[in-house]
Structures are given as C-alpha cells and as structure tokens.
C-alpha positions, 0 to 999 in steps of 0.5 A: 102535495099542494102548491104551499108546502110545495113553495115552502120547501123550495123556499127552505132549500133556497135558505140553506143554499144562501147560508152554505154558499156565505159561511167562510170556507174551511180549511182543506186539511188535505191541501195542508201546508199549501202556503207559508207557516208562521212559528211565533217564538214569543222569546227574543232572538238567540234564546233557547225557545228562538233557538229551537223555533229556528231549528225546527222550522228550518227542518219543517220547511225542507221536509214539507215543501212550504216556507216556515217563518219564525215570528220573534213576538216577545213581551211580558214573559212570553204572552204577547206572542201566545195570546197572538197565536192564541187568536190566530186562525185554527188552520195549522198556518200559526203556530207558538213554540211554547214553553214552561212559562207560557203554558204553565208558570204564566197562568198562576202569575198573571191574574188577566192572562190574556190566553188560555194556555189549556182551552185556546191551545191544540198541543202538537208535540212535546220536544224536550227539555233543558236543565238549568245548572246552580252556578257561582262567581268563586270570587264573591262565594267561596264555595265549593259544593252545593252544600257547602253554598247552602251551609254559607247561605244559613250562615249568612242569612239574606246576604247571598242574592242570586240573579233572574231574568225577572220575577217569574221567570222560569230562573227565579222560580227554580230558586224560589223551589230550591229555598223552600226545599233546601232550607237556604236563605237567599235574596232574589235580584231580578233584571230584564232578562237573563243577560244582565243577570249574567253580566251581574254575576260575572262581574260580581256584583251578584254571587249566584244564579239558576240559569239555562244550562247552554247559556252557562256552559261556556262560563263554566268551561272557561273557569269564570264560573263554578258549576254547583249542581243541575236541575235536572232527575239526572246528570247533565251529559256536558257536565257529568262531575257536577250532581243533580240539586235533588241527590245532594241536598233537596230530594224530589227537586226538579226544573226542567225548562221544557219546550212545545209545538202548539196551535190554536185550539180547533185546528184539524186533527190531520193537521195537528197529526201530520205536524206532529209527524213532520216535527218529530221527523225532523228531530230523529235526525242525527244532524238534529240530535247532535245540534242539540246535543252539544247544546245541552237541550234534551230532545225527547219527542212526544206527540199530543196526548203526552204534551196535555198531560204534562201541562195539566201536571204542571199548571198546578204544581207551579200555582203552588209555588208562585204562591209559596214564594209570592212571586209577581211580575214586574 
C-alpha cells in the first residue's frame, strides 16, 4: 500500500473517532431509571388524570427505586402539558398521563395542535377508564328517567341546557353524542372546567350534566342530584340501579373517558417495556384496585400495542363528532 491511501485511511479513522467521540450519549436503557421521573399530568390537582398520575406514580416510585414526580402543567384542554412531553427527551424520564382528550378529541379540535398525539407519542400502557353518568337537579327537571328527560327535552325544545367543562371537553362531547343519538334538543352551557358547571347545576341554574362519575357520586348519594343513566357498554358497580345511556334510548352510545401512560416517541423499547411492566405491577395490586374502585374509575391494564390501537380508533370516530356538533375551543 502506498503512503497516500495509507495516510487517507488514517485520516478517515480520525473523522469517524472525532464524530463518536461529539455525538451526544445515548441513553442506557440498562441503567433505567437512574434518576427522577417527571409524570406531567396536563389536568390541574384533584382531577380524575392528577388523581391517577398520583397514584401510579406513588407505586412507581416504591417499585422502582427512583422518585416520581408528577408535574401538574395545565392549559388549553390538556395541551400545554402534552406538547411539553412531546418535545421532552426520549429517555424514559418525561412521561404524560394521557387521556381521550389529549390524544383523541384534541386533534379534530385544534386546527394547530401543537403535538402529534400518534407520531410524537411512545404508548406505554393503557390503564382504564371512567364512565360519565347523566345526572339532574330534580328541582329544575322533574324527570325521573332518561327517557322521560328526553321525552321533556322534545317537549320543550331549547329550554334544557346541560353544563360542560367547556367546548370540547370530553363532557360537552358526550352530550353533543347523546343529542345526535337520542334525538334530544339540548342547549350547551360551557364553563371553565367542570367545577363551575357543577356548582351551576347544584344551584339550579342549569338542569342537567354529563359528568365524571366520581365527581358525581357523592351528589347523588346525598340526594342533591338524580342520576339518569351512565356512559358506560355496561352498568356502573357504584350505581347498579341506574341503566346504561345505550340500553335505554340511544343504542351503540358509548363515553368512556379512558386514561394513559405515554412517552415521547423514540424512546427505547427496554424502557417502554420495563415501564409498562412496572405500571401495570402497580395496578394488580389489591390496595390499588380497591383505591379505584371505590372511585369508580375501571382499571383494565393493557400494554402498548393494545393502547395504539385504541387511539387510532378513537382519533377518528371523535373527528366525526366534533365536526357533526361544530364544536370549538373557547
């Protein structure tokens, strides 16, 4: 070999030694977690999301040796927080707990989403699910069943306004799903957030809601509210008198507002699977499924594949209805 090629190849050896020697390290997926997790819920505290995100994360944390911080980053339904993780390092250490809103019902109502909810998300684990439950003030509507309130919502067209947490939120959807299925002519009120929408009907100056069924529940034991029926394909375990939506007068209608693990898209298959592990080992525990339980939120593990499938499922079917109902953001 003459001294050029010789020289050459060095030189060439030199480059690709410089250019390993200044790429950015990868992440060990071995070493993982080596330091703290931050689980942004992008709802604020107290909410069914934050209340999970808690719950997991204080599980996570015993079972993986590594504190779990959950991250309260709310704004615009959810998308302040997801965009966040969406750009945050693919390292397993950023992780969102997604729902029905952020990675299905934003994307048909935000025309500039600031994240994609398929192509910049790693699903992790599908967790389960809460029913939302029709509920009345039985001193504004004097109604005793769902179709009864449907039968005084035709009779009295316009004058029946249901409350939301605010256009396009997963509440004013699912009465936006039961008026195109059940025929029933309502007017929307929507507040900020479901508090006020709560307070509202309490009070009475709204006469109905679809809302988060632990959110509900104590309303109803206490007799301040009338539950109609649930959202639920089946009945409720807290509320077993009280039919599904879909039995009674809208047949196929279905609003579960279902909740997430994800990551940002990248991030190492060992991580996404020892995650998924570790989750859903938190969740098969007795103390957690009893947690649940008595709040009504279903707990129904499942891994990544199966939470792909269900947005891809989703995205589209809630494009349909948000452009039906010609929901908007506020």
């Amino acid at each position: 070999m003459t001294c050029l090629p010789r020289c050459l190849v060095r030189l060439f050896a030199l480059c690709l030694a410089g250019i390993a020697a200044a790429a950015p390290a990868q992440p060990q997926s071995s070493d993982w977690p080596s330091r703290p997790i931050t689980y942004v819920a992008p709802y604020p505290a107290g909410s069914p999301v934050d209340l999970i995100a808690r719950r997991i994360g204080q599980g996570l944390q015993r079972r993986l040796g590594q504190p779990v911080v959950v991250d309260n980053r709310v704004g615009a339904g959810g998308t302040v927080g997801t965009a966040f993780v969406a750009k945050a390092s693919a390292d397993g250490y950023t992780i969102v707990a997604g729902s029905i809103s952020t990675h299905a019902i934003n994307a048909s109502l935000y025309p500039r989403l600031a994240y994609d909810p398929v192509k910049d998300f790693a699903p992790v684990t599908y967790v389960g699910s809460t029913a939302l439950v029709l509920v009345v003030n039985p001193a504004v509507l004097p109604v005793a069943s769902v179709q009864e309130f449907v039968a005084y919502a035709k009779a009295h067209p316009g004058q029946v306004q249901y409350g939301s947490a605010g256009n396009g939120s997963s509440l004013h959807l699912a009465g936006e799903l039961f008026k195109s299925q059940a025929k029933a002519d309502l007017s929307h009120i929507p507040y900020k957030g479901s508090t006020g929408a709560m307070n509202d009907l309490l009070g009475g100056q709204i006469g109905a809601m679809f809302e988060n069924l632990p959110n509900a529940l104590p309303h109803i034991q206490s007799g301040r509210l009338r539950a109609l029926a649930v959202t639920s394909p089946r009945r409720a375990a807290a509320l077993p008198a009280v039919p599904t939506v879909a039995e009674t007068v809208a047949p196929g209608y279905e609003m579960l507002t279902w909740h997430a693990v994800l990551a940002p898209a990248g991030t190492p298959q060992a991580v996404v699977t020892k995650l998924d592990a570790a989750i859903r080992a938190v969740l098969s525990q007795p103390e957690e499924q009893a947690f649940f339980a008595a709040r009504s939120i279903d707990i129904t593990p499942g891994g990544p594949e199966q939470l792909r499938a269900l947005i891809a499922r989703e995205i589209p079917k809630w494009r349909a209805i948000v452009r039906e109902s010609g929901a908007t953001v506020d």
